[in-house]
C-alpha positions as a Python dict, from the first residue, in 0.01 Angstrom:
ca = {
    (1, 'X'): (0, 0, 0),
    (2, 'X'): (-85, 340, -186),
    (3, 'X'): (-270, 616, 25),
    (4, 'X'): (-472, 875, -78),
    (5, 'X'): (-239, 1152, -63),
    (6, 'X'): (97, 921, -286),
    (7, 'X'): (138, 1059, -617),
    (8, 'X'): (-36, 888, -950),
    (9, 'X'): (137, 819, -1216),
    (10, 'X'): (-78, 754, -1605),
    (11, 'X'): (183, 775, -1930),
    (12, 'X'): (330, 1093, -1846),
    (13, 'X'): (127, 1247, -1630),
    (14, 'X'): (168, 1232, -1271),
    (15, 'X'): (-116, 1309, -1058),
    (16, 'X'): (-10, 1478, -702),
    (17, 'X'): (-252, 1267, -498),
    (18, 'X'): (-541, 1017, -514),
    (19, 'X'): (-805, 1330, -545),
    (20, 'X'): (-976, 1409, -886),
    (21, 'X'): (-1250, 1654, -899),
    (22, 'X'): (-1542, 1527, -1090),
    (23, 'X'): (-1701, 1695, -1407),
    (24, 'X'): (-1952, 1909, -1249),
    (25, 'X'): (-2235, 2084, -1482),
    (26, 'X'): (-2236, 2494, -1362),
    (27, 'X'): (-2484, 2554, -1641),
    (28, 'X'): (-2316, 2889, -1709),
    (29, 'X'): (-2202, 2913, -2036),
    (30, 'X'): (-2352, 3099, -2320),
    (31, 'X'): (-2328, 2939, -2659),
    (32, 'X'): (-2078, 2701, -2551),
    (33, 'X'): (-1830, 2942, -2368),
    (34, 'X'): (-1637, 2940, -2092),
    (35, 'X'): (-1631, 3286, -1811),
    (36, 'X'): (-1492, 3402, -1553),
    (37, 'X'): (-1742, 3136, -1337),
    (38, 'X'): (-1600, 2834, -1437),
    (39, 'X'): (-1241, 2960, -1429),
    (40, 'X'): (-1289, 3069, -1026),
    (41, 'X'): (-1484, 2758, -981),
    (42, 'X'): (-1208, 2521, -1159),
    (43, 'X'): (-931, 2739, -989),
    (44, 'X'): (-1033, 2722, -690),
    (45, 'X'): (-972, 2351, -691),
    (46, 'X'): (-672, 2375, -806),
    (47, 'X'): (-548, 2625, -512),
    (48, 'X'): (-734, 2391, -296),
    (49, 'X'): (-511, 2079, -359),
    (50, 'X'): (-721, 1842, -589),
    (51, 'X'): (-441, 1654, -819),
    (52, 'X'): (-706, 1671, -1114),
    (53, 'X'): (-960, 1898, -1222),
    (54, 'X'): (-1176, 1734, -1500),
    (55, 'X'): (-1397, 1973, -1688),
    (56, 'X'): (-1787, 1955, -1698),
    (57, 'X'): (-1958, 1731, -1933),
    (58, 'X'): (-1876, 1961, -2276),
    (59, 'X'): (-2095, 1888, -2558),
    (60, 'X'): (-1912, 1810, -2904),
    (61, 'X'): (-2195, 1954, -3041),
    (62, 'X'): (-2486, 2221, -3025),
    (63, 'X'): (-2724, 1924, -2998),
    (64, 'X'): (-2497, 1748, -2770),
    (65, 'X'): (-2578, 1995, -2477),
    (66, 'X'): (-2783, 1864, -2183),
    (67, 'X'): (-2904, 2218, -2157),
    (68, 'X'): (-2888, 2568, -2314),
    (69, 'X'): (-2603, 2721, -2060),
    (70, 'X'): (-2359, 2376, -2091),
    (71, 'X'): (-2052, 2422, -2191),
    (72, 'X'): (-1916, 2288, -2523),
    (73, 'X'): (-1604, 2246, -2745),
    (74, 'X'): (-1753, 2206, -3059),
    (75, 'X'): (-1624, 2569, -3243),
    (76, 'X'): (-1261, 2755, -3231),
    (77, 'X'): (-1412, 3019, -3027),
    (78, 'X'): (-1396, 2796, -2753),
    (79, 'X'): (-1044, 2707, -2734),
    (80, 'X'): (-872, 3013, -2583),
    (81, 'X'): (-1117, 3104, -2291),
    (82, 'X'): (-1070, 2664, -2161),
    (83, 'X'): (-676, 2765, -2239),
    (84, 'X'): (-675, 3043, -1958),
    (85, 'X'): (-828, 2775, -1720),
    (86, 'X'): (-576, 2526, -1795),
    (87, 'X'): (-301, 2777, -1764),
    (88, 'X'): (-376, 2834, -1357),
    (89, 'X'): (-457, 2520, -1328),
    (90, 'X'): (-126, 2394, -1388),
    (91, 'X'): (56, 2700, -1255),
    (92, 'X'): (-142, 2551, -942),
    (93, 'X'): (1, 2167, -950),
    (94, 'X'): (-363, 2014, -1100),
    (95, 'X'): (-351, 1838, -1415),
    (96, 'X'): (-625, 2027, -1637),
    (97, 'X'): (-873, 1738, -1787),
    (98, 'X'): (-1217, 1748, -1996),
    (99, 'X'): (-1520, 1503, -2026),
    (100, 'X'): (-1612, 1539, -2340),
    (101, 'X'): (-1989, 1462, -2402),
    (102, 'X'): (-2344, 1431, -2605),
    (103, 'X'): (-2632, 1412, -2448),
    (104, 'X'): (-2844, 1255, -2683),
    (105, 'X'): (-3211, 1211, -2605),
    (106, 'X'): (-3175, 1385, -2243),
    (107, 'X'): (-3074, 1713, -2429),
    (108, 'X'): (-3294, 2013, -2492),
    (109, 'X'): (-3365, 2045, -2111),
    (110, 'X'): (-3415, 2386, -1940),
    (111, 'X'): (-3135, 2485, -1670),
    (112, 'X'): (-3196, 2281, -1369),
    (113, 'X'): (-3331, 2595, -1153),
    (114, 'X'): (-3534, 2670, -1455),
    (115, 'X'): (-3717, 2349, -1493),
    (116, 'X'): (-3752, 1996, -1525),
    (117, 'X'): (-3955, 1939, -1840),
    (118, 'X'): (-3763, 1966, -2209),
    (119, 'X'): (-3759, 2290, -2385),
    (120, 'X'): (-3986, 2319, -2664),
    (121, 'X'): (-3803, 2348, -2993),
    (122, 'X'): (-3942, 2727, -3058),
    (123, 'X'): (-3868, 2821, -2653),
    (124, 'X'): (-3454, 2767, -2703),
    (125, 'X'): (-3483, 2372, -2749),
    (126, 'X'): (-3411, 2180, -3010),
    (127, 'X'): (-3457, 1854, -3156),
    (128, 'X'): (-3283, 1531, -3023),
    (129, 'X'): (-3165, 1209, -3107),
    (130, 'X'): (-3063, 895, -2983),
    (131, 'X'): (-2991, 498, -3099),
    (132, 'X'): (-3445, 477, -3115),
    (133, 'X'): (-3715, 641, -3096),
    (134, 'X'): (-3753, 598, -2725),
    (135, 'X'): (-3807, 936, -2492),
    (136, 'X'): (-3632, 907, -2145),
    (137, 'X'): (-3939, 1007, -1961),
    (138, 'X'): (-4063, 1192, -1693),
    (139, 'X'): (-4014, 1554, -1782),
    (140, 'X'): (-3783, 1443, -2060),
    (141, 'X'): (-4095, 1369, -2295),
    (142, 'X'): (-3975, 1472, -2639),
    (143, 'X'): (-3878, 1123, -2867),
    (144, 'X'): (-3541, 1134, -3026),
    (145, 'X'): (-3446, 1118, -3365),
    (146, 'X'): (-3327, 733, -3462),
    (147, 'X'): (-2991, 799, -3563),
    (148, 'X'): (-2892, 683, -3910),
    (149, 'X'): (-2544, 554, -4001),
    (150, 'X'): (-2462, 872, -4112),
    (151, 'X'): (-2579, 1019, -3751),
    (152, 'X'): (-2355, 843, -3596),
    (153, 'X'): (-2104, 857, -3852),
    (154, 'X'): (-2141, 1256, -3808),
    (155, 'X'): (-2122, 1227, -3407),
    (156, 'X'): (-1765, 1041, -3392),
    (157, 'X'): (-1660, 1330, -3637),
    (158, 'X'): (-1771, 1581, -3332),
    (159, 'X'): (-1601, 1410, -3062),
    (160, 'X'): (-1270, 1350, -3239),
    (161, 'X'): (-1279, 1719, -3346),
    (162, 'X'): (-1377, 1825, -2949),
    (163, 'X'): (-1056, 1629, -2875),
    (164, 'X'): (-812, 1795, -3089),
    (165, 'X'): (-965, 2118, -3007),
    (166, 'X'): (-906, 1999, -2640),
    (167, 'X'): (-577, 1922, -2718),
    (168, 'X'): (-513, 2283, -2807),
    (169, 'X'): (-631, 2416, -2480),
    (170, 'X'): (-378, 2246, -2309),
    (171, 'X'): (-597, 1979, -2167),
    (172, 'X'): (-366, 1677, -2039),
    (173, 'X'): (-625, 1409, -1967),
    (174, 'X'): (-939, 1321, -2157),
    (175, 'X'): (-1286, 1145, -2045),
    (176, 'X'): (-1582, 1013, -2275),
    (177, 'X'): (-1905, 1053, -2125),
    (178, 'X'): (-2045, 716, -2132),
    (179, 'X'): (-2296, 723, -1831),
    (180, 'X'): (-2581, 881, -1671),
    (181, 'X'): (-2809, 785, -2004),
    (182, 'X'): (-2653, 1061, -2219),
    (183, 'X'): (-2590, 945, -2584),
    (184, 'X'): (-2295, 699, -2520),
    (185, 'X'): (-2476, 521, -2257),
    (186, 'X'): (-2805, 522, -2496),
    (187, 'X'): (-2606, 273, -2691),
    (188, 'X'): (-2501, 42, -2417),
    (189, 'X'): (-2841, -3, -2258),
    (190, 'X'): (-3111, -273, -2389),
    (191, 'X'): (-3372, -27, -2198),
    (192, 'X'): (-3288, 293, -2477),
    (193, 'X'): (-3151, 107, -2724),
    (194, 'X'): (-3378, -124, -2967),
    (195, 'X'): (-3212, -96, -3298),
    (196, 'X'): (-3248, -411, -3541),
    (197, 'X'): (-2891, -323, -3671),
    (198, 'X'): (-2567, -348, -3639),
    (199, 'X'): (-2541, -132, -3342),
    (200, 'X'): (-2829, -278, -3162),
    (201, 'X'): (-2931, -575, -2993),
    (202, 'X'): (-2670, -820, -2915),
    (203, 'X'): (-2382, -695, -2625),
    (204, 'X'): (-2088, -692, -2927),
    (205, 'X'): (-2387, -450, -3146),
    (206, 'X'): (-2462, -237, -2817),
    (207, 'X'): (-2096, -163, -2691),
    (208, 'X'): (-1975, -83, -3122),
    (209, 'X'): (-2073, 299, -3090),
    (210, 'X'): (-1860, 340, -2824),
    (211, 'X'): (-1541, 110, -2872),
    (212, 'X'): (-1551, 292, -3249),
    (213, 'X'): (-1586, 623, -3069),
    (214, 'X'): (-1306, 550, -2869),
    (215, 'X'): (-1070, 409, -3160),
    (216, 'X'): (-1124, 714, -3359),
    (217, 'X'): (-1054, 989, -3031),
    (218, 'X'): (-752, 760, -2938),
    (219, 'X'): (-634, 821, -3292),
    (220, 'X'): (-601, 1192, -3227),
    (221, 'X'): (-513, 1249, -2860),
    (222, 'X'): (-133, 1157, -2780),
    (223, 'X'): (-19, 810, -2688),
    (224, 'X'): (133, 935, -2351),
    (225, 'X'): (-169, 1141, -2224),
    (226, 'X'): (-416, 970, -2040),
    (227, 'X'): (-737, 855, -2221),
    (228, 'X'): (-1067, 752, -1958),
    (229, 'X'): (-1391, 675, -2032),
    (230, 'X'): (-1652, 721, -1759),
    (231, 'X'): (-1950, 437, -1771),
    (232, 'X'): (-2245, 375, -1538),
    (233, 'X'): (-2191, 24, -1428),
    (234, 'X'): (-2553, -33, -1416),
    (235, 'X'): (-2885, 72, -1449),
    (236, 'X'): (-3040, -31, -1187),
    (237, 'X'): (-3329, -156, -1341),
    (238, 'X'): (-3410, -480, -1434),
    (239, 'X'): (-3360, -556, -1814),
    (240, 'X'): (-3089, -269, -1791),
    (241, 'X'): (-2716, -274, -1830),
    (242, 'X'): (-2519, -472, -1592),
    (243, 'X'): (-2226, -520, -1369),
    (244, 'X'): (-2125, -780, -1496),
    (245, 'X'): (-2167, -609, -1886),
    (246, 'X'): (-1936, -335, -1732),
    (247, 'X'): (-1637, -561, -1657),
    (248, 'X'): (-1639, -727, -2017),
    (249, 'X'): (-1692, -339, -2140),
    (250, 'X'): (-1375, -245, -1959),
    (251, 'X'): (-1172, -524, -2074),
    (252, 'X'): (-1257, -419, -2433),
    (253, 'X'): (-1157, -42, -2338),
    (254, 'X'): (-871, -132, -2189),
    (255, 'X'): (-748, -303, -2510),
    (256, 'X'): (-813, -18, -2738),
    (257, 'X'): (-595, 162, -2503),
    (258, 'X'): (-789, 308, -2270),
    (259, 'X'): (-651, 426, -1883),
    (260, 'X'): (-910, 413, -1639),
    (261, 'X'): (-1273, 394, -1592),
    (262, 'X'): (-1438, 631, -1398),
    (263, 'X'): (-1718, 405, -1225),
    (264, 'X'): (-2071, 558, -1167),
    (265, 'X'): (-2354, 399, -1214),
    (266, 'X'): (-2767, 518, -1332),
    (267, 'X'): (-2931, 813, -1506),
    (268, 'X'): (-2996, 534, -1777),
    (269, 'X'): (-3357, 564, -1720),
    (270, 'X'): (-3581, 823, -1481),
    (271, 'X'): (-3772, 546, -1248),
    (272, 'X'): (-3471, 350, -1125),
    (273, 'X'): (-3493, 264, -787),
    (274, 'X'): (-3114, 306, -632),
    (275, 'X'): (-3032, 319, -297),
    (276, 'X'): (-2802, 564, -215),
    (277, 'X'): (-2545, 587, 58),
    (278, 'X'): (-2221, 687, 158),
    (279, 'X'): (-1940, 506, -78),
    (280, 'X'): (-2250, 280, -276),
    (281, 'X'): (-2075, 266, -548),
    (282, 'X'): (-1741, 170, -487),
    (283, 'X'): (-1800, -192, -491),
    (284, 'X'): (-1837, -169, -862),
    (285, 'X'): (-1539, 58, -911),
    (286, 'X'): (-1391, -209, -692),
    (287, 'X'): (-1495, -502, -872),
    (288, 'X'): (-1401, -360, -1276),
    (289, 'X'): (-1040, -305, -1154),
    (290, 'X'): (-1015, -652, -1023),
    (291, 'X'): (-1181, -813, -1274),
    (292, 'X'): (-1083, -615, -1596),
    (293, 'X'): (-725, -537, -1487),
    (294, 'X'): (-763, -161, -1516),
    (295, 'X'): (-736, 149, -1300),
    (296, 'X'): (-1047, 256, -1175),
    (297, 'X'): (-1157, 600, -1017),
    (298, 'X'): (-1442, 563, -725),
    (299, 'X'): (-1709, 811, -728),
    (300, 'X'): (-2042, 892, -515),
    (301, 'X'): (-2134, 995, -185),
    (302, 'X'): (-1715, 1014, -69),
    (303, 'X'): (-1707, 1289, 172),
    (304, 'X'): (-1487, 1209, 474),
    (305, 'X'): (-1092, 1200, 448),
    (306, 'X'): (-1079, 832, 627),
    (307, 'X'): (-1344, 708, 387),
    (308, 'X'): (-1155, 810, 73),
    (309, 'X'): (-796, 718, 226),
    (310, 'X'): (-890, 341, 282),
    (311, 'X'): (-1065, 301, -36),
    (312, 'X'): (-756, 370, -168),
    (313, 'X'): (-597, 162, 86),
    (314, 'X'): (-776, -114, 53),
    (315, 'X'): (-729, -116, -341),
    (316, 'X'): (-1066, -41, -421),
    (317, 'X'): (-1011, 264, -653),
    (318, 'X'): (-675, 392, -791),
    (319, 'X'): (-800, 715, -741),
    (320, 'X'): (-1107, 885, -536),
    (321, 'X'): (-1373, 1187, -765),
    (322, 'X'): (-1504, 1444, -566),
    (323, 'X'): (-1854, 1593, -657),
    (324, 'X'): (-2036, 1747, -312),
    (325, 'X'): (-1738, 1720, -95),
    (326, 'X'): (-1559, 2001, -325),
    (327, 'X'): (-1812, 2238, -357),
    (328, 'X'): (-1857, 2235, -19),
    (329, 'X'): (-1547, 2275, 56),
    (330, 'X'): (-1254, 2398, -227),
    (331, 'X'): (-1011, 2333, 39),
    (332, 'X'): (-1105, 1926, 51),
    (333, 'X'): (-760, 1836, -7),
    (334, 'X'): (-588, 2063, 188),
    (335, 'X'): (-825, 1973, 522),
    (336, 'X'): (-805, 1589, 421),
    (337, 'X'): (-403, 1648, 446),
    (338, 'X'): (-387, 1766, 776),
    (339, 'X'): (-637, 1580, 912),
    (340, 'X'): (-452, 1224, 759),
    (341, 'X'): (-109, 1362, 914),
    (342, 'X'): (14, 1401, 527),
    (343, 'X'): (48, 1793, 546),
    (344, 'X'): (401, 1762, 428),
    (345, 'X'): (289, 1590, 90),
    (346, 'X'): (19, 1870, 81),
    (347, 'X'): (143, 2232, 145),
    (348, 'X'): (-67, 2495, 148),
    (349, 'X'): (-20, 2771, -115),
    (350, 'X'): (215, 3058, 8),
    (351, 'X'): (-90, 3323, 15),
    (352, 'X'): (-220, 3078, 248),
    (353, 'X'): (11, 2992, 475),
    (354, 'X'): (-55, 3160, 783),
    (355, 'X'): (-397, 3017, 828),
    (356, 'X'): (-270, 2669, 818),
}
């Protein structure tokens, strides 16, 4: 049986270990841009041990951004300063990958330690959008735009340019953000989505946005890099999206030639009631790779290096994302090594040899 710290293996990438380092929103960019932040943040990682380093949610567009400071991929400019931070990250042993994203109607928000409520369109917001006219609520009050057939139409053209554009920065592995009620999502759950149409409605009308999405971004991106798609298995609310929606989803992915599925669940709507705990939502990480036949990466509340070693044991998750756990500590890997008795499948970097 695999253990967290045997190699991974996806077309032609090999992964060092089981450890992937989540997208992670730093809210630090301006107009789209990558700095010196998110290349010590990213690089760190890498020096740390993590096997993959995926990129925070990067908007395809302007409107895509959750907030002012997100990063995005949606202009040339952006390629070359994402390029540097793949460069070390591969000099480092990580395999470089991106989550490419829209936030539909939960865009125009402030910078978390800024606010909670959306930015007015004359204070640096901006109008959204979304599959209906349905706000998310809470702070998130402003009611998206209904997107037309040419909307969406438009939107695939963004993400399959953000992919070749990733592409050029070297990235080697590529996730759609289809979770945590951003635009994708929207689409999948009864609870934002009310269209009348052919993308509304029915399951086969409410999964279309994103099996087209992924069609045309498969086009583009090599056959032998990996392709992922990250889903919230379910809402948590009653009349929501399911579990049991998320394994048919995945089988569908999987055919249109799709990796993995990177399994978290809510953010559909802002008055679910989840109960949180350590490892809560590997069962449905769990239950998708059984079920579906696919690879699966486990995410949420995975902090300790037993916990994530027998969920990959116990063939619960191919691999294990790390969110808290590696910006607490960079070193994760490294620590989760030694303390596993794998420090031989995990050296330290030279620099830091003597204090290991």
């Amino acid at each position: 049986m695999a253990h967290l710290f045997d190699p991974f293996t996806v077309k032609s990438v090999t992964l060092r270990n089981r450890i992937g380092v989540s997208p992670m929103c730093m809210y630090s960019s301006e107009d789209g841009v990558a700095n010196d932040w998110h290349f010590v943040h990213l690089g760190a990682r890498a020096v740390g041990g993590a096997a993959l380093i995926i990129a925070e949610a990067t908007a395809v567009s302007p409107e895509g951004r959750i907030s002012p400071g997100d990063a995005g991929i949606w202009a040339d400019k952006h390629i070359e300063p994402l390029a540097r931070i793949t460069r070390f990250l591969k000099q480092h042993g990580a395999v470089p990958g991106i989550q490419l994203a829209h936030a539909g109607r939960k865009a125009s928000a402030p910078i978390p330690w800024q606010g909670t409520a959306h930015l007015a369109d004359n204070a640096g917001g901006w109008p959204v959008i979304g599959p209906s006219a349905i706000a998310y609520g809470g702070g998130l009050t402003k009611i998206p735009h209904a997107m037309t057939l040419a909307d969406i139409a438009r939107v695939q053209g963004d993400f399959v340019s953000g992919a070749k554009r990733a592409l050029t920065a070297g990235y080697e592995w590529v996730e759609l953000h289809s979770a945590h009620g951003y635009l994708l999502h929207e689409f999948l759950s009864p609870l934002s989505n009310q269209r009348t149409d052919s993308y509304g409605g029915s399951f086969e009308n409410r999964i279309r946005f994103l099996l087209e999405t992924t069609k045309a971004v498969r086009a583009v991106w090599p056959d032998n890099l990996p392709f992922t798609v990250r889903i919230s298995a379910t809402d948590w609310t009653e009349g929501g999206w399911t579990a049991d929606e998320s394994v048919e989803l995945a089988r569908r992915l999987k055919a249109l030639g799709t990796d993995l599925i990177d399994t978290s669940t809510g953010g559909g709507v802002h008055n679910a009631k989840i109960t949180a705990g350590p490892g809560f939502q590997v069962p449905f990480a769990e239950r998708i790779r059984r079920e579906a036949g696919i690879a699966t990466a486990a995410v949420g509340l995975i902090t300790e290096a037993e916990q994530a070693d027998e969920i990959v044991r116990s063939g619960k998750a191919d691999l294990v994302f790390l969110a808290r756990a590696v910006l607490n500590d960079p070193n994760w890997p490294l620590r989760a090594a030694r303390e596993l008795g794998h420090a031989d499948r995990l050296p330290a970097p030279v620099q830091y040899v003597r204090a290991w």
